[in-house]
ROSE-579026 format. One record per atom (N, C-alpha, C, CB): x, y, z; residue in one letter. Coordinates in steps of 0.2 Angstrom, whole numbers, plus 5000, padded with zeros to 4 digits. Glycine has a CB too. Layout:
BEGIN
XYZa...
***
This chain:
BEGIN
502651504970x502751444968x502251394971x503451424969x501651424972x501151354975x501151304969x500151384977x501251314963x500951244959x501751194961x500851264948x502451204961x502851184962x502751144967x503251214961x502851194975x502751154980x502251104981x502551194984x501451124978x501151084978x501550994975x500451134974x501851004969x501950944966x502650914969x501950964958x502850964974x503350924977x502950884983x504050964980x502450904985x502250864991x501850804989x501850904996x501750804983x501550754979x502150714979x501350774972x502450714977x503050654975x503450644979x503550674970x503350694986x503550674992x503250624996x503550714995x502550634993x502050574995x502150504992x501350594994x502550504987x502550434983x501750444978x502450354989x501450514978x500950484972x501150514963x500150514974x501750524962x501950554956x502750574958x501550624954x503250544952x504050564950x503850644948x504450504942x504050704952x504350754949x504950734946x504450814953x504950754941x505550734935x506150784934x505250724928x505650854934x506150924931x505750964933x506350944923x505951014932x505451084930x505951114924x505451154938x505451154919x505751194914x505651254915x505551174908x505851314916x505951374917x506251414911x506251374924x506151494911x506651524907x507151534908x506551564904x507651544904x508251574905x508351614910x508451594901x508951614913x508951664920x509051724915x509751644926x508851774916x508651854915x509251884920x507751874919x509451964915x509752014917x509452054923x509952044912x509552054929x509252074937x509752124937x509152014944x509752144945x510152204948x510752204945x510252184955x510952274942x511552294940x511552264934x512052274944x511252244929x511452154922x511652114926x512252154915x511752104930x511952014932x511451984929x511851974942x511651904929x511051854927x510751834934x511351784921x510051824936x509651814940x509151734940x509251884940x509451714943x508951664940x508051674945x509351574943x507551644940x507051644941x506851614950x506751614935x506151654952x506051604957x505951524956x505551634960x505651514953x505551454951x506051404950x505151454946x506551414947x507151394948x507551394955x507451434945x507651444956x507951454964x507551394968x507651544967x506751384968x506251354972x506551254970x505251384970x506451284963x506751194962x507251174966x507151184956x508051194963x508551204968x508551174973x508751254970x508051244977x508051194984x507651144986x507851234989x507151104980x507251054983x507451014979x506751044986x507851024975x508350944973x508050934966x508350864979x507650974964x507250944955x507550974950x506350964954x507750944948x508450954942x507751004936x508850864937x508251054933x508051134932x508151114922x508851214937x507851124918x507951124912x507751184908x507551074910x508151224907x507851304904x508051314895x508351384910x507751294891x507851294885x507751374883x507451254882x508051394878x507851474875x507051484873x508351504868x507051434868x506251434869x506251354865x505751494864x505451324868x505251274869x505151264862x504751254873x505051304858x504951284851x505551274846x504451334849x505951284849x506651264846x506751194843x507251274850x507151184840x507451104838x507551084845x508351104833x508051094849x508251074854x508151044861x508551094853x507351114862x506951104867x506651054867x506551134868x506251014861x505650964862x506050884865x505350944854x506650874862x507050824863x507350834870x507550814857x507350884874x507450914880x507050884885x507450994880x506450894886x505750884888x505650814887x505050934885x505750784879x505350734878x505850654880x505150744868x506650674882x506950634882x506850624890x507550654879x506550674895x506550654902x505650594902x506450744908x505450594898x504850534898x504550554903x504950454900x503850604902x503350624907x502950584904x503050704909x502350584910x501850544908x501450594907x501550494911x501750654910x501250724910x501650784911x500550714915x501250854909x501550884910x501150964912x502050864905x501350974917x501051044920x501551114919x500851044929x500851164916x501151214916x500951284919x501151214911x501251304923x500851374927x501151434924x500951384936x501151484922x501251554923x502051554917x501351574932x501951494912x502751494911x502851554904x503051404908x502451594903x502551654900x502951654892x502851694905x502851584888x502951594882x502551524879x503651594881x502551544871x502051494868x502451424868x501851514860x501651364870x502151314871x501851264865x502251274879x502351234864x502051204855x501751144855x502651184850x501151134851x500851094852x501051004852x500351124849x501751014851x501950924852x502150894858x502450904849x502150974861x502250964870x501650914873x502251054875x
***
């Protein structure tokens, strides 16, 4: 999670609002439990509210993302197609 961290110490600095992070759904891990992702987990700890849509290209994702008002928006390693109105 260096791009996360990195963007908390950003906004810890006062040069950028972390707003959210969008992550996937927490996944079946050890035994089927649901597991949530590191990246999740890393949010959490530091207090950046978690938005995980089934997928972004849904009806309900865009208005998910688009209702928190980024002025921008970064994506590392998030392992599904993201649509181009993002």
């Amino acid at each position: 999670m260096p791009s996360l961290d990195a963007l908390a110490r950003a906004a810890a600095a006062g040069t950028l609002d972390l707003v959210a992070v969008v992550t996937q759904p927490d996944r079946p891990g050890d035994r089927g439990r649901l597991a949530p992702s590191a990246v999740k987990e890393r949010a959490i700890e530091l207090g950046v509210p978690v938005v995980q849509p089934v997928l972004l290209n849904g009806d309900a994702a865009g208005p998910l993302v688009n209702d928190l008002r980024p002025d921008a928006l970064v994506w590392a390693a998030y392992g599904n197609l993201i649509p181009r109105r993002l």
